[in-house]
C-alpha positions as CSV (number, residue, x, y, z in Angstrom):
1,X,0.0,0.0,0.0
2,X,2.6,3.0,0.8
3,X,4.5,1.4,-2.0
4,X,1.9,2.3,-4.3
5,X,0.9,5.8,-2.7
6,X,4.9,5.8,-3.0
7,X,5.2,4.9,-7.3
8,X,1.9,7.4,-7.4
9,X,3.8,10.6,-6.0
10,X,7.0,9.5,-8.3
11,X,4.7,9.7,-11.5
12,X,2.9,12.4,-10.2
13,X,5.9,14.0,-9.7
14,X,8.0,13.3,-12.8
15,X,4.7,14.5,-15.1
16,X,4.8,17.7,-13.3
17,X,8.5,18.5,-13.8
18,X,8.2,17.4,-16.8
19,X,5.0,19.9,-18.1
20,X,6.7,22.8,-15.6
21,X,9.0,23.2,-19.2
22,X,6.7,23.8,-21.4
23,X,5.8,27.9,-20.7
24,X,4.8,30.6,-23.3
25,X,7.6,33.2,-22.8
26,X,6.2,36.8,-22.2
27,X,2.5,37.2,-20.7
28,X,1.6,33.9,-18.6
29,X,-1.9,34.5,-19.5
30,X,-1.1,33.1,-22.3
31,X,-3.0,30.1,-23.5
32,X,-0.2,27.2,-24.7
33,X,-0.7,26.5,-28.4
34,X,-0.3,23.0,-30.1
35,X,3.4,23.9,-31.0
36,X,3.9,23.8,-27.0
37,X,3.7,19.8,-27.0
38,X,7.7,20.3,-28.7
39,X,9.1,21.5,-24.9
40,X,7.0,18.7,-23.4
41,X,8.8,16.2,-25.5
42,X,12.4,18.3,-25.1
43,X,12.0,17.9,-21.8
44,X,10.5,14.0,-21.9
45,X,13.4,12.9,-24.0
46,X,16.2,14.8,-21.5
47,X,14.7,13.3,-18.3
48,X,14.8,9.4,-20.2
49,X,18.7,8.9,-19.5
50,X,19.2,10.7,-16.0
51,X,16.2,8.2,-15.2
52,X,17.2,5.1,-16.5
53,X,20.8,5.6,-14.9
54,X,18.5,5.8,-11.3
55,X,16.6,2.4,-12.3
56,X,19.6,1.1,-13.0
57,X,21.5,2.0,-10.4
58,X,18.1,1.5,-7.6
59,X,17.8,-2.1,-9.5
60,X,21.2,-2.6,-8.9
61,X,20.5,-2.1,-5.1
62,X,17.1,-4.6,-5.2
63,X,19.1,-6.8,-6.7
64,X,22.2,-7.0,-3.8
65,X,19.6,-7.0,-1.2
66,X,18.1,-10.0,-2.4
67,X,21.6,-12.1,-2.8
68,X,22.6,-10.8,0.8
69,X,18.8,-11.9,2.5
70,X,18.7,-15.4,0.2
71,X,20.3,-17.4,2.8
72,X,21.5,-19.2,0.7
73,X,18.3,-20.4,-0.7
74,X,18.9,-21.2,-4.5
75,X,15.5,-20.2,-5.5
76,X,16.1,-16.4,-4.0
77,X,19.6,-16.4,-5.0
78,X,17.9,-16.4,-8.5
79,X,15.6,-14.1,-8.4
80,X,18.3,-11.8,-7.1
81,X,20.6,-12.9,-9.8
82,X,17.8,-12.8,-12.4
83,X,17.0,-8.8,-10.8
84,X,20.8,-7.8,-11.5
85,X,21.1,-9.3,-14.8
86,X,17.5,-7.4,-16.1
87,X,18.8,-4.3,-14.9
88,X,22.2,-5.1,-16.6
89,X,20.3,-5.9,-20.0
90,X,18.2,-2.3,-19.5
91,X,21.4,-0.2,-19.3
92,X,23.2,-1.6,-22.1
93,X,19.7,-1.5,-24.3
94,X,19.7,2.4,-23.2
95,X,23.6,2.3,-24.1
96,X,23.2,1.1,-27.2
97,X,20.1,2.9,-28.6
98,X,21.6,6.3,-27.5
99,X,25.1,5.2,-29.6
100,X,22.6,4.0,-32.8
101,X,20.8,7.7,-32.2
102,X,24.5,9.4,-32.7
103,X,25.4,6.9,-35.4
104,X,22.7,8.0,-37.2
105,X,23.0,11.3,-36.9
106,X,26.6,11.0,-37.9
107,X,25.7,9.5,-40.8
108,X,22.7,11.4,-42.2
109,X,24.1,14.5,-41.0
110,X,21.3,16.1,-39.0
111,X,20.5,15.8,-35.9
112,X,17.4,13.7,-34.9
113,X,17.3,15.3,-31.3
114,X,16.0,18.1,-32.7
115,X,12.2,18.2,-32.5
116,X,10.0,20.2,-35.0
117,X,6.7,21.3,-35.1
118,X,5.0,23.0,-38.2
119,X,1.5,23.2,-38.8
């Protein structure tokens, strides 16, 4: 139950700082256009690495936990091992799509980061 309540606050959170970037410059009555969604997603895609480096590095954590409170039990010892190695396999899947992101833009010669909104 407070783990829940706990996960809820965390999203609640992250959506907030997340939709805090996207602002009108200049008057703040304002009303945000369509072309406002581009901050939402500038600020989306720079929270995505910072946050998989904490789930990795938190997962990391779960994981060691459960090895030191197996006992020994070979069942547990698994899960734990089973924990480290999924976090293991998330990092290196964030690793490697960042590096095919840069290849790409190395090769095409523009750079995808950049998002554009024209109506």
């Amino acid at each position: 139950m407070v783990f829940n309540k706990l996960r809820h606050f965390i999203a609640f959170s992250a959506l907030a700082l997340v939709l805090s970037g996207c602002t009108v410059p200049g008057d703040p009555n304002t009303p945000a256009q369509l072309a406002d969604i581009v901050n939402v997603i500038k600020n989306i895609i720079g929270l995505l690495a910072p946050a998989a480096g904490i789930a990795f590095f938190f997962m990391l954590l779960v994981g060691g936990f459960q090895f030191l409170m197996s006992g020994g039990d070979p069942k547990a010892t698994a899960g734990a091992r089973n924990t480290m190695t999924y976090a293991l396999i998330g990092i290196i899947l964030v690793v490697v799509s960042w590096l095919i992101i840069l290849l790409l833009q190395n090769l095409l010669g523009f750079d995808l980061s950049n998002v554009r909104f024209t109506s």
